[in-house]
N, C-alpha and C positions, 0 to 999 in steps of 0.2 A: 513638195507633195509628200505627204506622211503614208505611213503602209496601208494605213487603212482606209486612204481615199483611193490608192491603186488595188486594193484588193477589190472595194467599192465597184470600181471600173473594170475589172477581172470579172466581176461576176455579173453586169450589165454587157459587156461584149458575150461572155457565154450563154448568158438570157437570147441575146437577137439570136447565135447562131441555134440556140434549141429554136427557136418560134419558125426561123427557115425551115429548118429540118422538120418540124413536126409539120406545117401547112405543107410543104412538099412529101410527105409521106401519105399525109390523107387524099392531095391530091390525084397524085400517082393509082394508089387504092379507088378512089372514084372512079378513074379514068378505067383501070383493070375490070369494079364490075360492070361497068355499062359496054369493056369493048371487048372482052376477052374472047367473045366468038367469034367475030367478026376481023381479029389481029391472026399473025401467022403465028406457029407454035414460040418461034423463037423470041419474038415479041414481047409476048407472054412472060417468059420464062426468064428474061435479059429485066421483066420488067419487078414480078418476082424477088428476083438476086437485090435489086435494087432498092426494094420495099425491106427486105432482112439489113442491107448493108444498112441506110437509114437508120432503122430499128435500134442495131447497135450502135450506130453514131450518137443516137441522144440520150441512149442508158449512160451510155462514158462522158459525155458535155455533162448530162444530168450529176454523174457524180464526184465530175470537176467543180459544178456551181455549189455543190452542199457541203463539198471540201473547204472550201471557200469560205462558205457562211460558218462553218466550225471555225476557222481562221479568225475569222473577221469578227467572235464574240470570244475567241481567247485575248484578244488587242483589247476587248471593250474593257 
């Protein structure tokens, strides 16, 4: 296997985990407006943290996949 079909494959494994991470960020966020009155403060707030921790999980995947694609067109 050459570098550039595992780079290839480096940046389709990084693909799924952004598409996890972004459906579960929006879901999460759906969930918060439709329940946040109705949840306890810490709920909330546990749910929140989670919504930020996310956030920065796919700016960083995001700029391991672009790293990537620079990679993968200095090979081309």
């Amino acid at each position: 296997m050459g570098r550039l079909d595992e780079i290839k494959g480096e940046i389709d494994w990084l693909g799924r985990w952004l598409n996890v991470l972004i459906v579960a960020t929006f879901a999460l966020i759906g969930w918060l407006v439709l329940n946040y009155e109705t949840q306890k403060p810490w709920i909330v707030y546990t749910a929140l943290i989670i919504v930020i921790l996310f956030s920065f999980a796919i700016a960083i995947i995001n700029g391991k996949a672009i790293n990537k694609i620079k990679e993968m067109r200095k090979l081309k």
